[in-house]
Residue, then its C-alpha position, 0 to 999 in steps of 0.5 A: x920380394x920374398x920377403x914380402x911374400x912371406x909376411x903375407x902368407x903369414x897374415x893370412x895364416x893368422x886371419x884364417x885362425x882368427x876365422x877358426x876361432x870366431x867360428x868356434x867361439x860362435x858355435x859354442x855360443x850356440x850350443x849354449x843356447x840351445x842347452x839353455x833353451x833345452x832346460x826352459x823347455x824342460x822346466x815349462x814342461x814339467x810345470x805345464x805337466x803338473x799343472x795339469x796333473x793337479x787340475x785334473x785332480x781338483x776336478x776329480x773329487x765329488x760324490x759320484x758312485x765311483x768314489x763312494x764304492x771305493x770308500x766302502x772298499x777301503x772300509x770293508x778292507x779295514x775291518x777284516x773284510x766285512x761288507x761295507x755301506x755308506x748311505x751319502x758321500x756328500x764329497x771327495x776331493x784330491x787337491x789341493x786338500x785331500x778330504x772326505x765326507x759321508x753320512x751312514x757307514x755301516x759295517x756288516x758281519x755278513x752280506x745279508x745280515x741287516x744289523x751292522x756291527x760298527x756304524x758311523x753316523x757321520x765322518x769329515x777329515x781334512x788334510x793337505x794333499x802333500x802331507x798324506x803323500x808323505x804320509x805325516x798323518x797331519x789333519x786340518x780338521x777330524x771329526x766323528x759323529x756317533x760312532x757304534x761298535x756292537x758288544x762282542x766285536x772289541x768289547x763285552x759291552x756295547x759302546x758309542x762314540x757321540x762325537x769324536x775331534x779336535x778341541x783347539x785353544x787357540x789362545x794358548x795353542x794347545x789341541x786334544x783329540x777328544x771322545x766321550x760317550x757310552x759304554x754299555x750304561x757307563x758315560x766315558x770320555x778321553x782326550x790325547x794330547x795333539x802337536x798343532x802347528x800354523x798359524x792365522x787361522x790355518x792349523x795342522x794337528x798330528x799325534x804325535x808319539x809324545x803324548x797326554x792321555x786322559x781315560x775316564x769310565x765312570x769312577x775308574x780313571x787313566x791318566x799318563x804322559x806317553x813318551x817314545x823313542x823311534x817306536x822302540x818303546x813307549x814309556x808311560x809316565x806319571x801313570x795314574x790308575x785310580x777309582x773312587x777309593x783308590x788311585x794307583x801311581x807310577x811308570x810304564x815301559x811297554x817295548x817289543x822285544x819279538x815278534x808277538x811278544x812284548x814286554x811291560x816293565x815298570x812300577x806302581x804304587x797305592x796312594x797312601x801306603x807303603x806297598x809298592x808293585x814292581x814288574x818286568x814281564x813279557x807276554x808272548x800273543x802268538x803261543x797258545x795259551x799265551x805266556x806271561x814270564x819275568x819277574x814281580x816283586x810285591x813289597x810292604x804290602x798288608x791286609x788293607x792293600x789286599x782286601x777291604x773297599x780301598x784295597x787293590x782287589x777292590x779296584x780290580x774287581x771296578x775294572x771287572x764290573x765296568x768292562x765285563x758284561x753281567x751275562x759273563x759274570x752270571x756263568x761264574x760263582x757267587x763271588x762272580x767278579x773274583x771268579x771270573x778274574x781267577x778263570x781269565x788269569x788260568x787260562x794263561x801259561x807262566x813262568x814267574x818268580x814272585x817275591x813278597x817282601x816284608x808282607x804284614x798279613x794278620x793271618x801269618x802273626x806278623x811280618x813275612x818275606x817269601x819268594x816262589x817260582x811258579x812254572x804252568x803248562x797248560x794246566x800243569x804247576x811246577x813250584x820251586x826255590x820256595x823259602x822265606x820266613x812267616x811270622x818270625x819262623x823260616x820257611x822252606x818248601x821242596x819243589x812240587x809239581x801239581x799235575x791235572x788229573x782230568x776235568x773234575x777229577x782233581x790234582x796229584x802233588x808230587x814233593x820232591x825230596x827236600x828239608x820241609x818246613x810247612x804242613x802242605x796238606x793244612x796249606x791247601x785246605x785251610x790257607x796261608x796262616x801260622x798253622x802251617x809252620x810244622x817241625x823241620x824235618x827231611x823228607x826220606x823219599x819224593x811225598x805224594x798227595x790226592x787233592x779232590x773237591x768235596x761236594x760242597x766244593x772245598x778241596x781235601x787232601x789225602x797222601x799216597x804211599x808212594x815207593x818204588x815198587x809203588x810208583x806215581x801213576x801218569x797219562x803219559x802228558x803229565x809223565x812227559x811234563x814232570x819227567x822233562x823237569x826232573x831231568x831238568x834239575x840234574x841227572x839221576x834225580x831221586x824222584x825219577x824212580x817214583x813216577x812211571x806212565x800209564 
């Protein structure tokens, strides 16, 4: 009996643990549910949100003045804060295409002033509404219709873009962003080489940073593969540079090595010659007057290279006549383009080593090799480790610094104490010829000389006695200037006693 009695405490322990269970089971069979339920819901309403989102979106675009005012803001922001008009925005949409398209932008120097600046005669760009959120920069369609930019803002010369867009070969899926129209009275046209992607008639195109690109401005030409690295540095390869009688070939690296200063590296070479241009520079923009520094090395080069109708001169000075206007080059000599290239190269700071080699100049009898560092500050010339040889002679020169008197009054050269091989006073009235070679002879004490222009503009020289009880005379910026040099080459420099301040 009790037996019995304990069998059946047992099956009801054992039922109300399979009750237990069930429960449980039940409840996490519930709880399941729910957190399935839960995720449905979530998901219906984020799409349900989106949809929303986008269908409040497609239906915000138009031509309201609302869009069309904010248009003219970013214009206006984009072109340093000038006043910006558009005269129709013909639409504006958000999805699933982010596009826009107005007739009469005009760009204003000022609120009141009536005659733009820069003027767009018509815009139309197309891109998918997630590819400018993650600004790939992918277009469906770009076009540009009679773009003016008045002379003064980038330019000396006023230019017009008649049409700027995308030229798809479908046939052979290549794309380029093409220009053409006038600089001043010079037809121009370009083209960049676009990535393109799609298919079916429905195409993207991007620029990317691997790129042809074709320049053509009149007769003068530029044409290159751009290839760059995580915009690191842009190489430019298979450079050509040419005008109708000359074309230049070669590469470009331009890279930033700072802030503001970049440097341009690289190599070119006239076609058909045996002269050959290598350079590694760097441009510092932020100082004032800019910086060029680095290296240059001209080789093989002879009079035909320099001057003559094929010549480099030539080439640079169909640059000038393109891109400079005829009021600027009025302001300059009778060699106008020559003159002007001189001024904008002086206007530079430099600290350059420039090296010739094997240079055939008629004037020197014979081949040269000749190497010069040229350090300039703000009108003042340091030149030093001048050597070479010129016609089958050596040649050594001391270290020199011209210094700028004033405006107008001229130039005093201080030569230091060295071995001198050349005739400096026949160097600067009469140029680089054989003339110049003189007897090697050592210089017993720093040298001075006077440098003026005559009235029919050419410079004379005239030395000093200098000694010192009768030192060099100096504003106290050209004191500072040669001072901070002489004490640069090493301590008690002998020129020190041979320089005072005013």
């Amino acid at each position: 009996m009790a037996k019995g009695k304990k069998n059946n405490k047992q099956i009801e322990k054992s039922e109300s643990v399979q009750a237990s269970e069930e429960v449980l089971e039940d409840y996490r069979l519930k709880n399941d549910k729910n957190w399935f339920s839960f995720l449905g819901k979530l998901i219906f309403f984020i799409l349900a949100f989106f949809l929303v989102i986008f269908t409040i979106m497609a239906n915000m675009g138009g031509s309201s003045d609302m869009l069309r005012e904010g248009i003219e803001s970013f214009a206006s922001r984009s072109f340093g804060n000038r006043p910006a008009k558009i005269e129709k925005l013909h639409n504006m949409s958000f999805f699933p295409s982010f596009s826009i398209s107005f007739e009469g932008l005009k760009i204003l120097p000022y609120p009141e002033s009536t005659n733009e600046i820069i003027s767009i005669g018509k815009m139309h760009t197309k891109m998918s509404f997630f590819d400018m959120m993650m600004s790939s920069a992918k277009f469906k369609s770009f076009l540009i219709e009679d773009f003016r930019v008045k002379k003064g803002m980038f330019f000396q010369r006023d230019s017009v873009a008649d049409k700027i867009y995308i030229d798809h070969d479908v046939s052979k899926n290549i794309s380029f962003l093409k220009g053409e129209g006038l600089f001043g009275p010079y037809n121009w046209n370009a083209a960049l080489g676009v990535n393109v992607s799609g298919s079916g008639g429905v195409y993207k195109y991007r620029l990317d940073g691997d790129t042809a690109i074709e320049l053509h401005v009149a007769d003068l030409s530029l044409a290159g593969e751009v290839k760059s690295q995580h915009n690191k540095f842009a190489l430019v390869d298979n450079v050509v540079v040419s005008s109708r009688d000359l074309a230049l070939k070669g590469q470009l690296v331009m890279s930033a090595v700072a802030q503001g200063i970049m440097n341009i590296r690289g190599d070119l070479k006239p076609e058909g010659s045996t002269a050959l241009i290598n350079f590694d520079i760097n441009i510092d923009l932020l100082r004032n007057p800019k910086q060029v520094s680095g290296s240059i090395k001209l080789s093989g080069f002879q009079d035909r290279d320099l001057s003559g109708q094929k010549s480099i001169f030539a080439l640079i000075e169909r640059f000038v006549e393109i891109f400079v206007h005829e009021d600027v080059l009025e302001n300059f000599a009778q060699k106008s383009k020559a003159e002007y290239l001189m001024n904008q190269l002086s206007s530079y700071d430099y600290d350059l080593s420039i090296e010739l080699e094997k240079a055939a100049y008629e004037d020197i009898g014979g081949e040269g090799n000749f190497f010069i560092h040229l350090k300039k500050q703000q009108g003042h010339y340091y030149l030093s480790g001048i050597h070479g040889d010129m016609g089958g002679a050596q040649i050594k020169v001391p270290d020199m610094f011209i210094v700028s008197k004033g405006s107008g009054e001229g130039y005093t050269m201080l030569v230091t104490e060295d071995q001198n091989t050349v005739d400096l006073v026949s160097l600067i009235q009469n140029g680089i010829s054989s003339d110049i070679i003189t007897v090697p002879k050592d210089n017993g004490a720093c040298a001075a000389y006077e440098f003026v222009r005559n009235g029919e503009g050419a410079w004379m020289a005239g030395s000093k006695n200098v000694a010192a009880d009768n030192p060099v005379v100096f504003s106290e910026e050209n004191y500072k200037f040669v001072s901070s040099v002489l004490l640069g080459r090493g301590a008690n420099d002998p020129c020190m006693a041979f320089i005072t301040k005013e």
